[in-house]
C-alpha positions, 0 to 999 in steps of 0.5 A: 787139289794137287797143283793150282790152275789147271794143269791137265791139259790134253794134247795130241792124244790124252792127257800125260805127266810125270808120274808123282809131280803131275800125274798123281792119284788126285790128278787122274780122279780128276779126270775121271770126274770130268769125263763122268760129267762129260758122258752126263751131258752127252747122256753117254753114261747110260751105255757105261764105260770101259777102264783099260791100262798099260803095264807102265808102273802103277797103271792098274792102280790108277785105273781102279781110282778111274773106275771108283770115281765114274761108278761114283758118279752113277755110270757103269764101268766094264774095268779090264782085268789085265793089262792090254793094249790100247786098240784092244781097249777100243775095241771093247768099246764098239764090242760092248757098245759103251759110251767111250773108254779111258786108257791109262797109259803115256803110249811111247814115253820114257818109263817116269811118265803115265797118262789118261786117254779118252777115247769115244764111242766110235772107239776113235780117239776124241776130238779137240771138242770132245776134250774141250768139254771134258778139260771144261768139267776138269776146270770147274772139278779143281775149282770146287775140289768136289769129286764123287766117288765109290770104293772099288769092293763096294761098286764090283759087289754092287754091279757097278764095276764088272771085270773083264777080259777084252782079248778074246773078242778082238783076237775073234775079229782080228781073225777075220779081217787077215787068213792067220791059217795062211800066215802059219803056213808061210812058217815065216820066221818072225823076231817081235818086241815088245818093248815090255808093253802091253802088247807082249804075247798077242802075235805069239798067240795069233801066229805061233802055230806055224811061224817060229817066233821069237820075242824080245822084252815080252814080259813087264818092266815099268822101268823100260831098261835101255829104251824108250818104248817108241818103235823107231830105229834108236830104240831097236838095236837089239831087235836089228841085230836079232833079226840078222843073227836068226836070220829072220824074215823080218821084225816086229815091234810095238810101242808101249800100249802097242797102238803102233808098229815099227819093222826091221827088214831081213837085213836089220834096217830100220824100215821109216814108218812113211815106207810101211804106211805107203806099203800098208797102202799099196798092199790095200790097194794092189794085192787085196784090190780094195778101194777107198779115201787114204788119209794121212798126217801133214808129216806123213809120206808124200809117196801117197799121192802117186799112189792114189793117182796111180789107183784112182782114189782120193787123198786126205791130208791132216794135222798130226795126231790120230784125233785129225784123222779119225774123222776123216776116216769115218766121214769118207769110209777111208781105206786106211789112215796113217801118221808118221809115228807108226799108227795105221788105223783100217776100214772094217776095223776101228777108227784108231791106231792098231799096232797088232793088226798093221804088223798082221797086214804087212805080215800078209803082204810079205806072204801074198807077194812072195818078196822081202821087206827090202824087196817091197821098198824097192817095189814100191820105189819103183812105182813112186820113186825113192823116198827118205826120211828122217826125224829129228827130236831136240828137247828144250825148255818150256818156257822158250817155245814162243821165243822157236816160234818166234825165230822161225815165223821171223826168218822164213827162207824163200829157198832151202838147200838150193831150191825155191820154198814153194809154199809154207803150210802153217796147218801144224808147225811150219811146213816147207814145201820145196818146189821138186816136192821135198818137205820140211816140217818143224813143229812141237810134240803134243805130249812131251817138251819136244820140238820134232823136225822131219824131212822127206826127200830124194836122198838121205844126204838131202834130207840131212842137210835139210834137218841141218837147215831145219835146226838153225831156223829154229835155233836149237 
């Protein structure tokens, strides 16, 4: 095999590397095969499996190498014929009632890297135990160096392979979850980027006879020139400065496999993903007077429990990452899950991250209201009180992660910027939680060398000074 031991490991969602160093042809038949041996022994693989990509580089190709390897393997495989976004993706899974699906795709990460998410039958994304087992048949598949597999023209000629087209399904049942006609005739002008990912021309198609829209880096460029394909504020300049030049209502934006939504206000200003979750939950709760569990990430805002004290319906809180709180959703029936990257997943939907419909429901909650985004965070302030929030990312070299650990475990403060350290939250990182409630959480990426460092606070300038602290602890 390419590399000795096992160098595919599975962090937050799916397994990601560089593409031609880590995440090589060799590497992903790898992870197909163990996915085969997986849906074996769950005796999944009579349902099949779906295959999806991105529009990163190569992404078609690698998925073909998935679908020969799991046709290899006896296992039937519905291979999506163009690129398309992840929840699409796992859509199609609960749509054709397939054993789970593979997504090749690195979501957010800069262009040199790829990745292979799997995702479950419930098209949520899988558990820690899930990809303990799939990493299990991956170990014992680079021992024995034994992959099964099937040429692409033979499987498709043989009926083990089938091309399809999964949009149309999931644009018939995101027009029922939210009035699209309502939509167009608010003739909103919206301004959308697609940050050169696979979620280009799906509000154009959905919303464009009415609204006038008009979209930004909509067509494929692997190379993502000028940004990393992450929705947050570093990353939206052109957006922001389009948004006030057309003078628009509001912008859109999603990551590179469009699983997450960023939103510039009238403005120009960067809206942080816990205002749009709380509003996300504030438009379920107030304006479509609907009920049920609202879930977040530890890094999630705190302006969710007033809310659900306000509206009489239970909180639920996770370590980071889609994979936590999937489970929690379907268990408890959720109204909505949120996490601090821009991913909201819905009831009546999919357990996962959907980027296209969280813009659709904020989209909604602008027209229902009547107000602007400006107007609704002011709304919603009024109701829980200002929240400001920041992320801070430091990339560092691997090998000093234990060395930050180390650092920050042997030097906890009993107070931060003045106030008393109620409690450390050790879930996922360490979190601070202040005695007036403010938070300051410092943890690693699941995906990428990165140590992330988040606060929420009453002020910004509060929340610089505790990403300022934040720092020295971890001494980076």
């Amino acid at each position: 095999m390419s590399l000795g031991g096992n160098p595919i490991k599975f962090g937050t969602d799916g397994w990601r590397g560089i593409i031609a160093r880590e995440f090589t042809f060799d590497n992903v038949r790898v992870c197909a095969q163990g996915v085969a041996d997986y849906l074996l022994e769950a005796k999944l693989a009579g349902k099949g499996i779906v295959v999806g990509y991105d529009t990163r580089f190569a992404s078609e190709h690698f998925a073909a190498a998935s679908a020969e390897v799991i046709a290899g393997n006896g296992i039937k495989v519905y291979l999506c014929s163009r690129a398309a976004p992840t929840p699409v993706v796992s859509f199609a899974t609960l749509d054709r009632g397939a054993g789970g699906a593979i997504v090749i795709t690195a979501s957010h990460n800069p262009g040199m890297w790829n990745g292979f998410k799997y995702k479950s039958e419930h098209a949520s994304s899988a558990s820690g135990e899930i990809t303990a087992r799939i990493e299990k048949y991956i170990s014992r598949t680079l021992a024995s160096g034994k992959i099964k597999h099937m040429l692409l023209a033979g499987a498709l000629e043989r009926g083990m392979v089938q091309h399809f087209d999964p949009t149309p399904s999931y644009l018939e049942h995101i027009s029922k979850l939210v009035d699209l006609a309502e939509l167009r005739r608010s003739g909103l002008k919206i301004v959308i980027d697609s940050m050169y990912g696979a979620g280009a021309g799906y509000f154009r198609t959905l919303l464009g006879k009415g609204m006038e829209i008009s979209e930004l880096n909509g067509k494929r460029n692997p190379l993502f020139p000028g940004i990393q394909p992450e929705p947050i504020a570093a990353n939206l300049a052109k957006l922001s400065a389009t948004v006030r030049r057309q003078r628009a209502a509001v912008g859109l934006a999603t990551d590179g496999d469009a699983d997450r939504v960023g939103v510039v206000d009238e403005k120009g200003t960067f809206l942080t993903p816990l205002q749009v979750f709380s509003l996300l939950c504030l438009y379920l709760l107030e304006v479509r007077r609907q009920r049920g569990a609202l879930v977040k990430t530890i890094a999630t805002s705190s302006m969710v429990y007033p809310l659900g004290e306000m509206f009489k319906v239970p909180v639920y809180e996770t370590p980071v990452g889609f994979k936590y709180v999937a489970p929690i959703m379907m268990a408890e029936n959720a109204l909505i899950g949120g996490e601090e990257s821009g991913g909201y997943g819905f009831r009546g939907h999919i357990p996962e991250r959907d980027g296209i419909l969280a813009g659709l429901y904020f989209l909604d909650l602008m027209v229902k209201t009547g107000k602007t985004p400006s107007q609704l965070v002011d709304y919603l302030y009024g109701k829980v009180g200002p929240h400001h929030f920041k992320r801070l990312d430091v990339e560092f070299p691997e090998g000093e992660r234990e060395a930050i650990i180390e650092r920050v475990r042997s030097s906890l403060p009993r107070s931060i910027d003045g106030v008393k350290v109620a409690r450390v939250d050790p879930t996922d990182g360490f979190r601070f939680i202040l005695a007036d409630t403010t938070w300051l959480l410092i943890r690693f990426s699941g995906t990428e060398p990165v140590l992330r460092i988040y606060s929420e606070s009453d002020s910004l300038a509060r929340v610089d000074r505790l990403l300022e602290a934040g720092k020295k602890l971890a001494g980076v």
